[in-house]
Structure formats: structure tokens, C-alpha cells
N, C-alpha and C positions, 0 to 999 in steps of 0.2 A: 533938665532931669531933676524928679522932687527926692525929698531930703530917701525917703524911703528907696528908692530908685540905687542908691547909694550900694553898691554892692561890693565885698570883701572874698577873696577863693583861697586857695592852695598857701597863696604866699605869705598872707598875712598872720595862718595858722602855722605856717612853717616857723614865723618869726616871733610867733609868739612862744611854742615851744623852746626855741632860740633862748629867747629873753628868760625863760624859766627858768632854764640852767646857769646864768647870769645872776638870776635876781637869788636863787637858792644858795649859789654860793657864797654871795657878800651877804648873804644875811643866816647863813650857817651857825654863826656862833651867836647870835641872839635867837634864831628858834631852839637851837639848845639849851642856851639861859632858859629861856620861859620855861620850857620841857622839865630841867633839874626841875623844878618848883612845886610840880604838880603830876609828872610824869618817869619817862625812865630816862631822861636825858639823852634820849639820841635824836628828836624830831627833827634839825638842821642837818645831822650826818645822814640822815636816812634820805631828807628830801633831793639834797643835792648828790649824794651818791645817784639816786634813782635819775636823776634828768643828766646826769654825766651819761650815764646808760641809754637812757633815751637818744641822745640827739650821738652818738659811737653807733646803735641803730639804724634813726636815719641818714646817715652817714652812708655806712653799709649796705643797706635797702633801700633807696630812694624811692617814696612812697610815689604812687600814681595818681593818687588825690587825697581831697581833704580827710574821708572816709580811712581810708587805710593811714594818715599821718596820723593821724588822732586814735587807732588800731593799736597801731605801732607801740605809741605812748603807754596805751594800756598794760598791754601784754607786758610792756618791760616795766613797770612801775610794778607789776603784780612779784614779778621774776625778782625785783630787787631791791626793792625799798619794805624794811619789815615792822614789824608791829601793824597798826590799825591804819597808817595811813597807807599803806600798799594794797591792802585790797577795796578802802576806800577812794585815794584816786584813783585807780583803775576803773573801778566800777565809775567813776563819774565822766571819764575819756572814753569808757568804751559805750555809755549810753549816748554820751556825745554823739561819737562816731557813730551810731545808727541813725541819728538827727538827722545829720549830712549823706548821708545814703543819696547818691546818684545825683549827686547838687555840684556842681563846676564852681559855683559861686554862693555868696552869701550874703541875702539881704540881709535888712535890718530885723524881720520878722525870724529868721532863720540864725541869727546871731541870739537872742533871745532863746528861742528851742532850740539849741545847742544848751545853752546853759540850763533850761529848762529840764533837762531831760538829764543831764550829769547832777542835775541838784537832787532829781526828784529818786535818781540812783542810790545816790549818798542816802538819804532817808531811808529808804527800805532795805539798805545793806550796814550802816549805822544802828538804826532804827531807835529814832535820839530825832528829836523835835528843835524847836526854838528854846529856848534858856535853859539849854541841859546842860551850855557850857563847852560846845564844840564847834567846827568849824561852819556846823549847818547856823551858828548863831552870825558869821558873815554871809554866809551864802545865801540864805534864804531871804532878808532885808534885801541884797543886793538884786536879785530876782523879782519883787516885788517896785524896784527902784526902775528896772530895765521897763517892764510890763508896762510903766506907768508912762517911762520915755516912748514907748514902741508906739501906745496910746495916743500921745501929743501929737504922733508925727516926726519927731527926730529921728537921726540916722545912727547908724552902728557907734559912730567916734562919741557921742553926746550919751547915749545908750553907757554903751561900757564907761563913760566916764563917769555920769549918776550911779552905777553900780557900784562902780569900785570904791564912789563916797561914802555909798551904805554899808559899804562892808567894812570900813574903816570904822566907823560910828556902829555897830554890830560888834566888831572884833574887845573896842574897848568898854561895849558896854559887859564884856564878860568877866572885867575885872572883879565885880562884888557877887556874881554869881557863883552861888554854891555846885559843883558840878555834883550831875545826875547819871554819868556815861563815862564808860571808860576806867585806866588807872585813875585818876584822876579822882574819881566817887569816892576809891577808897578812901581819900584823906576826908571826907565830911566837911564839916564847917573850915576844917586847916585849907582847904582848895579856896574860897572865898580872899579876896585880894591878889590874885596872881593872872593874868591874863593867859587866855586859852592858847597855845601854841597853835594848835589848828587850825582855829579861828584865822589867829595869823597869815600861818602859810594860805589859806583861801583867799585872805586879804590881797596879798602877795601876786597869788595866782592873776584874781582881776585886774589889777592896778597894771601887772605885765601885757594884757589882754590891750586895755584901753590905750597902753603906750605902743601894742604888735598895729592895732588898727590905724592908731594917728598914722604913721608912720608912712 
């Protein structure tokens, strides 16, 4: 079976959502830190509030597939997590979940447009580019990082693991960026030295991804 062969379904996005609520919570009071600096200070309260809600969800409803787990996520991220990052994730799990439409499983090409398609979300619902100083500053390197794995021939674990590198090196290249989006603009050149919370949590997001796949 070749590397691309490699295929991922229900369980692996179950446990990725899993690990979210995991990873949001221990690292709650540092997306807040960053947040005080450039934002309204709740980005950690918001994130983990929201995937506490998510996985009480699928708890509740136990989704039927990939499609509807990644539905799920949406809808409750919109319902519960406030400021920009609630209708932003949302909008990037729910174009997700159209990615995954009618698919049992998930190549490595399909791991890729999944993220493709929550990226390209975030953009048009953000509407905020590469060095605006937001999370599209991890997300979009990180996609870019995937495309090029999918390219070689590697499979989903190697894929999500080059992503989550670029989104690491993305996140902290937004320390000297002046933001251009968001609370964040308002402070002008004061926004310049503080690492983008968003950024973060996207970072975050991936890094949970490549450890749902290893897995």
C-alpha cells in the first residue's frame, strides 16, 4: 500500500476534535496572555469554552460521519465562542465538512482539501490576507507546506506534520507585524511585538491534527 494509499475516517477526526478541547484548555491562559496585549483578553476563554461545548455535543449526538463531526463542531463553535474567532472557526469546520461530503475515509489528498477548504473559508469570511497579522498568517504557510507534501508523495502523518511546522514558523513570524485586521489594527504600530493569538490557536489547531493522525 503507497504512502498516499494511507487513509484516515471518522476516528481520527473524532480525536482530533478530542485533542482540541485538551490542547485549548492547557493552553487557555496563554491564548489569553497574548489576547490582553493586542486584543480583548478572552481568546483562551473563548477557545476552550467553545470545544468544552463541542465534544458535550458529540457526546450528545453522536455524529454519523466525518461530515456531520466536523457540522457539529461548526454549528457549536458559532453558538459559543464570541468575538471573531466563533464565526471564524466555524466558517472553517463547516467548509471543511463540505470537503468530506460522502467520504467514509480520508486520503492524504482529502486531508489537504479539508484544510483547503477551511482555509480558503477563513479568508473570505475574515477577509484578511497573509501578514495582516492573523491566524490566516499560520494557516495559509501551513497549506502551502501540505500541497507541497501531497506533491512529493507523502501521506497524511508527514503532510500534517510539515503543516504544523509552517504554521509554527508563520505564528511567530507575526511577532513584528504591524496588524492590519481586527481589534488588534486599532493599536497601529503598539500591535508590532506581540504575537497574534489567532495565529496561535490555528497553530494549535494543526499541531492537534498531526498528533489526531499519528495516533
Amino acid at each position: 500500500m503507497g504512502p498516499l494509499s494511507m487513509a484516515g475516517g471518522k476516528r481520527e477526526v473524532l480525536h482530533w476534535l478530542d485533542l482540541l478541547q485538551q490542547v485549548y484548555a492547557a493552553n487557555r491562559a496563554w491564548l489569553t496572555e497574548l489576547d490582553s496585549a493586542i486584543g480583548d483578553a478572552d481568546h483562551g476563554i473563548n477557545m476552550d469554552r467553545g470545544f468544552i461545548a463541542v465534544q458535550a455535543e458529540l457526546a450528545a449526538h453522536p455524529p454519523a460521519d466525518i461530515r456531520s463531526a466536523l457540522q457539529a463542531a461548526a454549528a457549536t463553535l458559532i453558538r459559543h465562542v464570541g468575538g471573531a474567532a466563533g464565526p471564524l472557526y466555524g466558517t472553517f469546520f463547516l467548509r471543511a465538512a463540505a470537503a468530506c461530503a460522502g467520504k467514509p475515509e480520508l486520503e492524504a489528498g482529502d486531508v489537504v482539501a479539508l484544510f483547503q477548504a477551511g482555509t480558503q473559508g477563513v479568508c473570505e469570511r475574515g477577509k484578511a490576507a497573509a501578514g495582516d497579522k492573523t491566524m490566516l498568517d499560520a494557516l495559509l504557510p501551513a497549506l502551502e507546506a501540505m500541497r507541497q507534501a501531497l506533491a512529493e508523495g507523502t501521506g497524511s502523518v508527514e503532510i500534517l506534520d510539515r503543516a504544523a511546522a509552517a504554521a509554527e514558523a508563520g505564528m511567530r513570524a507575526t511577532i513584528p507585524i504591524q496588524a492590519r485586521k481586527g481589534r488588534a489594527s486599532y493599536l497601529g504600530p503598539r500591535s508590532i511585538g506581540h504575537q497574534d493569538p489567532g495565529a496561535t490557536s490555528a497553530f494549535l489547531m494543526l499541531r492537534a491534527a498531526a498528533e489526531a493522525w499519528r495516533a
